[in-house]
N, C-alpha and C positions, 0 to 999 in steps of 0.2 A: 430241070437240072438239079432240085433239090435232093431226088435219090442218089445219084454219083457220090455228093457231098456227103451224103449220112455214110455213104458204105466205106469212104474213105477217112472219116472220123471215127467209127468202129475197128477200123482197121489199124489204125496208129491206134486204138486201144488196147488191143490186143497183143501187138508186138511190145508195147509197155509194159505189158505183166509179164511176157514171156522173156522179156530182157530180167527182169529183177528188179527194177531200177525205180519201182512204184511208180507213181503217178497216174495210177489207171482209173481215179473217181475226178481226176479233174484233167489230164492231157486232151482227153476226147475229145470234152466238153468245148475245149479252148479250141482245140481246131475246129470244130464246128461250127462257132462262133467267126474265127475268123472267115471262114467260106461263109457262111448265112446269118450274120447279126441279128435275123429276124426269126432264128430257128427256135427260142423257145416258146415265143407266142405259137411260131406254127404248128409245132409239138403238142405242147397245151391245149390246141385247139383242138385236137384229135381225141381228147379223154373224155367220152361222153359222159361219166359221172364229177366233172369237174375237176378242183382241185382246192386242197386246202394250203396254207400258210400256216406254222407255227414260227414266232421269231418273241425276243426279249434278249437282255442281255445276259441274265442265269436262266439255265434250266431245259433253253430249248430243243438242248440233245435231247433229254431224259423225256422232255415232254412229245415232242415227236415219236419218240420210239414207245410210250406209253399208248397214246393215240394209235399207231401202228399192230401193239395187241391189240387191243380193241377192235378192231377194224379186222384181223385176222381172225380172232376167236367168231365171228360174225361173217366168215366165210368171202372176207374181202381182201385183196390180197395189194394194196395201191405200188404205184410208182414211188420210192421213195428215197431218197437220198441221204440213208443209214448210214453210212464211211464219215458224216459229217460235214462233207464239203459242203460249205452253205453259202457261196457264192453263185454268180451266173455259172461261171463253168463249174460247180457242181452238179447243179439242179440244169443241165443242158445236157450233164452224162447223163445222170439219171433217165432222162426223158429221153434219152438216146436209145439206151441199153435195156432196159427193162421193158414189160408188157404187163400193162394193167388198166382198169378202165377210169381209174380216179388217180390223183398226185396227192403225195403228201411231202409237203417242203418242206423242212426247216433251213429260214435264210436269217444271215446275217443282219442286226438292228441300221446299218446302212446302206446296205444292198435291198432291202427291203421293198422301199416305192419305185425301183423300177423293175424289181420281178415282178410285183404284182400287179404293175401296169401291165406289164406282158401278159403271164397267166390271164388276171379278173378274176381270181379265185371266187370259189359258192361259199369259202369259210377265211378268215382270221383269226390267230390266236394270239394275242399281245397278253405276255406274261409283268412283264417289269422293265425299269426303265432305272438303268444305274449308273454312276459314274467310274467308265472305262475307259483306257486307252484313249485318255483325253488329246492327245498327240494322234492320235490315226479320226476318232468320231469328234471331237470338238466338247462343248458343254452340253450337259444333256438338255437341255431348253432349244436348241439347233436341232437334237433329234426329233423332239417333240413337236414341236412346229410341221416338220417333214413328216410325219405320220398323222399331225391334224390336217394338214394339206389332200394325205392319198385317202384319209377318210372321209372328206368333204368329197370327193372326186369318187370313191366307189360307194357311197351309200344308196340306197337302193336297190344296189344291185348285187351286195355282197354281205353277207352276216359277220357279225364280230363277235367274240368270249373275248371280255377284256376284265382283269385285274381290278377287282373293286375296289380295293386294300392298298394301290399306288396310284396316289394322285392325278402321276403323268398319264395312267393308263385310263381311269376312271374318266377323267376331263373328255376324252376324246370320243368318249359316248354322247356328250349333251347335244351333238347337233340335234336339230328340228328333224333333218331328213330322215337319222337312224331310228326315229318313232314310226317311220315306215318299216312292210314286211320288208326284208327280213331282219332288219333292227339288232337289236346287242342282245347280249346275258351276261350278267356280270356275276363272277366266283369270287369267295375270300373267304374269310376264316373267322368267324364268330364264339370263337371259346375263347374267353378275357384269361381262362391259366395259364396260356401259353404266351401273353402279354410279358416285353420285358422290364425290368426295373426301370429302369429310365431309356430313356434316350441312346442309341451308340453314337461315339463319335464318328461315324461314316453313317453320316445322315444326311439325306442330298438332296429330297425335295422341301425344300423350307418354306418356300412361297406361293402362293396359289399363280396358277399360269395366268388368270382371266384379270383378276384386280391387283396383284401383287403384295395383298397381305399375308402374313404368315400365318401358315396352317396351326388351326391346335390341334395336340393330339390327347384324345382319351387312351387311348394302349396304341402301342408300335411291337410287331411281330417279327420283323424282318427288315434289319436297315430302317427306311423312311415306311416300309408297309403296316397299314395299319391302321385306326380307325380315326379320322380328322371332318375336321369344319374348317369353312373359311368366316370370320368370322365377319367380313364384309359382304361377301356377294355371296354368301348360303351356298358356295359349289362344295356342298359337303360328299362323305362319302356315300355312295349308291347302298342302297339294300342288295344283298348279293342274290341272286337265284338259288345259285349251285355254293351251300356253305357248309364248313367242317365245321357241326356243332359240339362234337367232343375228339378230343387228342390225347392219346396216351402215348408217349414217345420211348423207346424201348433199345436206346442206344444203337449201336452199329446192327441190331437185329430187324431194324424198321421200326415202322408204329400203327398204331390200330385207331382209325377215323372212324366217326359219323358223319354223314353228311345228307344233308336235306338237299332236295331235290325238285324241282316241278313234275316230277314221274315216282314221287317219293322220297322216303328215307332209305337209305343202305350203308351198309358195313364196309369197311375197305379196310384189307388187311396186307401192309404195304411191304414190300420184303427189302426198303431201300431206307435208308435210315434221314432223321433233321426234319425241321421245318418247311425247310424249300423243297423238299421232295412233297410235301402236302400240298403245297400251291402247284408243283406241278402236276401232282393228281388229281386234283381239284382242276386244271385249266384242260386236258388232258378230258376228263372223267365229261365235262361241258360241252367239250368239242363230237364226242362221242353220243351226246344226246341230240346236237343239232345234227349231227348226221346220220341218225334214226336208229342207233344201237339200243337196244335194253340195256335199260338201268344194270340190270341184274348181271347180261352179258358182260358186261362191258367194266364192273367191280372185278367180276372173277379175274378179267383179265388182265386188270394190273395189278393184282394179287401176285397171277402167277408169272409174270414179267421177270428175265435174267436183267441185272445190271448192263447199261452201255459202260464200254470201256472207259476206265478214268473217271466214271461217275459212282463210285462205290463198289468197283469191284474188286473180286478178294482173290488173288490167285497165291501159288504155293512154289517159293522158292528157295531150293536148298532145305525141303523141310521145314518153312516159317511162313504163314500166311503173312500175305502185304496186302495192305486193303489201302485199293488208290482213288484218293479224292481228289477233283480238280480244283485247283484257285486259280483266282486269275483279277481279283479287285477285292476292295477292303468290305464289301456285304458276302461275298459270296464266302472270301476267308473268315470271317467272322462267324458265320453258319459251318459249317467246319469244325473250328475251335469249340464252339457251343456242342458238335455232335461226338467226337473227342472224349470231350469234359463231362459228359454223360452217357458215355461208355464207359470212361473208367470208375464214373459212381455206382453205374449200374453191375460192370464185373466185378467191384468192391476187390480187385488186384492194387495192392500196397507198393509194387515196385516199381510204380510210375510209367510216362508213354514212353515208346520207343519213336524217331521221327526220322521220317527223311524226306528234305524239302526242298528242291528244285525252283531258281529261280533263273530265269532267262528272260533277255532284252534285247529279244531279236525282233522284227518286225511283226509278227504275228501274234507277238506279247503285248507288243510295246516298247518303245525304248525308252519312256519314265517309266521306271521302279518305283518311284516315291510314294507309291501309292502303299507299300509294304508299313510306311508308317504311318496311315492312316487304319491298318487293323489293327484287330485289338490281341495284338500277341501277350500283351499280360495277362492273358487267361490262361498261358503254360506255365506261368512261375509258381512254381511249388508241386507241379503235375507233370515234367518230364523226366527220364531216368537218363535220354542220352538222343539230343539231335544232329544227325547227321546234314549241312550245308553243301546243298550242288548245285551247277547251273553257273552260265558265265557270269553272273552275281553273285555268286556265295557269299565271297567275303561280306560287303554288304547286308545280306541280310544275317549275316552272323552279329553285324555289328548293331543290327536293329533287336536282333535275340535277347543279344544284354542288355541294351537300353531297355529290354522287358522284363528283366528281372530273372534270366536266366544263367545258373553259375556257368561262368567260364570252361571251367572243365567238362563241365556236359554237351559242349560244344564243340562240333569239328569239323571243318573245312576242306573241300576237296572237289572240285570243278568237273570233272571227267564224269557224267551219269552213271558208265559203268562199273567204274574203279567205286565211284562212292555208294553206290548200291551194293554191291558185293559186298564192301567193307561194313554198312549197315546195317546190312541181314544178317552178318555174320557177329555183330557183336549185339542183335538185339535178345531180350532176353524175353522171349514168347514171340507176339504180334510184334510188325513193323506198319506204320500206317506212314505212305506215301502222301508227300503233298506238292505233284506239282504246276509247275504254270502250264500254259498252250503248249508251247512247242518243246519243254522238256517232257509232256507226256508223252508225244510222238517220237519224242526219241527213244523214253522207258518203250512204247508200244511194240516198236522195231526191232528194241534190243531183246525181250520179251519172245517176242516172234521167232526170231533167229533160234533163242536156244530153245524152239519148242513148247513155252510156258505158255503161250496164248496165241490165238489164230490171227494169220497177218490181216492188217490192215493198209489197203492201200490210198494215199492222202497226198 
């Protein structure tokens, strides 16, 4: 009885896109589910070259779709669940709709251990572990627990790249089991320049999970990433495998890595811009050596990688590039800001940024915003020429703009995406750089789509 069920979840797929009305990466999946809650283990069970897992709270679009070139330039073509939906009913269409002989997931940091109970994937890829949408995931110490749980439960029989540079990620290596084949690799970033001043204040892992004394840190790269000791119980950080030993960072044009390697040293020449885009080629670039890609393959090809939507990409409207960055919590904004702030050092343009920034507090965001004042928005005071405020929080974060030290008058307020994008693009003077949450990027995507400017996505 399981074929009737797939043809008739295809089929409500189908008339979904043909209606307009989207939902064709997650409608399927859902009715599928509801006929066979057991459909994606049995899916899964059909991919003779397995399946991999990428998940974290930043990055694991970009790093899933990096891993996907890879994998492609290598003549593999996986099941993959690219549109983003990173729940069950995503990764259920996917596994639905497409033909291939491997998966590759990218799931949600709480949907996580019971996809992969399902699946049993041959690989994981735990990126980072940050505080988000404390209202939907809890404190991230709950997450962590639950991913030391499904790692105690699949060692042995599952490999892990995990994050050597965040605490919550690194910890979850030291089982006894994972010193068995096929055991961990751990990536991070070994060039102390790119170390920041101090500390930010969206700093989250403060304590060691095992004894509960406080990490030191010799450099922090990224939020809490970066290089620590416990200074009680030695759970210091791992020696990475897979490390970027040199970074030149080259503004919104990308940047140019080293990275050492177990299969050697190579060049990565990255066409996506910031730090977090190096950890996700870095976790990306590891995942692609456990699954037997050459080194050499597998640079080129996230070289030659287009931008995922809302992850830096740069589309042309009204005759004005808008290059759209996602935020969505006070590390990921903060990397952002940082990428920003040297662009405009690096285009040495005197008339400051143009901004439009989208804040919404709808369930898939979040309904605490509070987290906007935990970034560090004082890194635009003295660097903006004119920010545009949208999203059914505008006001708000206009009100958090000036608490940062930005004049009044370069501020302006206007709820509606499209009215306030129009009006942004049109008063910006060169670039406009897009900054919004989850679901007001879905709505730029749609609105985008509509007039032509970018190919739909359906979500």
């Amino acid at each position: 009885m399981f074929g009737p069920k797939l043809a008739l979840a295809r089929a409500t797929g189908a008339l979904s896109r043909r209606s307009g009305r989207g939902g064709g990466t997650t409608l399927p999946g859902r009715v599928l589910l509801r006929l066979a809650p057991d459909a994606i283990s049995r899916l899964g069970a059909q991919l003779q070259g397995g399946s991999v897992i990428v998940s974290a709270t930043n990055g694991k679009t970009t790093t899933a779709g990096m891993l996907a070139a890879a994998l492609q330039a290598a003549g593999r073509v996986p099941v993959h669940n690219r549109a983003g939906s990173n729940m069950t009913w995503g990764v259920a269409t996917a596994l639905l709709e497409q033909r291939g002989e491997e998966g590759l997931f990218e799931v949600d940091e709480a949907w996580l251990p019971r996809i992969a109970a399902e699946l049993k994937p041959r690989l994981i890829v735990l990126g980072n572990l940050f505080r988000d949408q404390l209202d939907r995931y809890g404190e991230l110490e709950h997450l962590a627990d639950e991913w030391a749980e499904l790692v105690a439960a699949l060692a042995g029989q599952t490999g892990f790249a995990l994050n050597a540079d965040d605490p919550l990620i690194a910890d979850l290596g030291r089982d006894r089991e994972l010193a068995r084949r096929p055991g961990v690799t751990y990536f991070g970033i070994d060039d102390p320049s790119q170390a920041l001043p101090e500390l930010q204040h969206a700093f989250d892992a403060k304590h060691c999970r095992r004894c509960g004394a406080p990490y030191v840190y010799e450099r922090a790269f990224v939020g809490h990433l970066g290089h620590y000791s416990c200074p009680r119980c030695h759970a210091d950080r791992p020696q990475a495998d897979v490390a970027a030993t040199r970074i030149d960072l080259e503004g919104m044009r990308g940047s140019r890595v080293t990275v050492r390697t177990p299969e050697g040293e190579t060049e990565l020449r990255l066409p996506l811009p910031g730090l977090y885009n190096v950890y996700n080629a870095l976790a990306a670039l590891t995942a692609a050596l456990r699954l037997g890609i050459p080194l050499e393959r597998a640079a080129t090809a996230l070289g030659e990688m287009e931008a995922v939507f809302g992850r830096v990409e740069t589309i042309e409207v009204d005759g004005k590039a808008v290059s759209i960055l996602l935020i969505k919590n006070p590390a990921g904004a903060n990397e952002v800001l940082r990428t920003l702030l040297l662009e405009a050092h690096v285009s040495g343009d005197p008339r400051g940024l143009d901004l439009w920034i989208a804040l919404n507090d709808r369930i898939a965001d979040g309904r605490d915003v509070s987290w906007v004042w935990d970034a560090d928005f004082e890194l635009l005071a003295g660097q903006v020429r004119h920010v545009a405020c949208a999203g059914t929080r505008a006001a708000e974060l206009a009100v958090r703009l000036k608490y940062a030290g930005l004049p009044p008058e370069t501020i302006t307020v206007e709820e509606a995406i499209d009215r306030s994008l129009d009006r942004a693009v049109a008063s910006a003077d060169g670039s406009l750089f897009a900054l919004p949450t989850y679901t007001a990027l879905l709505e730029l995507r749609n609105l985008l789509a509509k007039r032509g400017l970018a190919r739909r996505y359906w979500a």
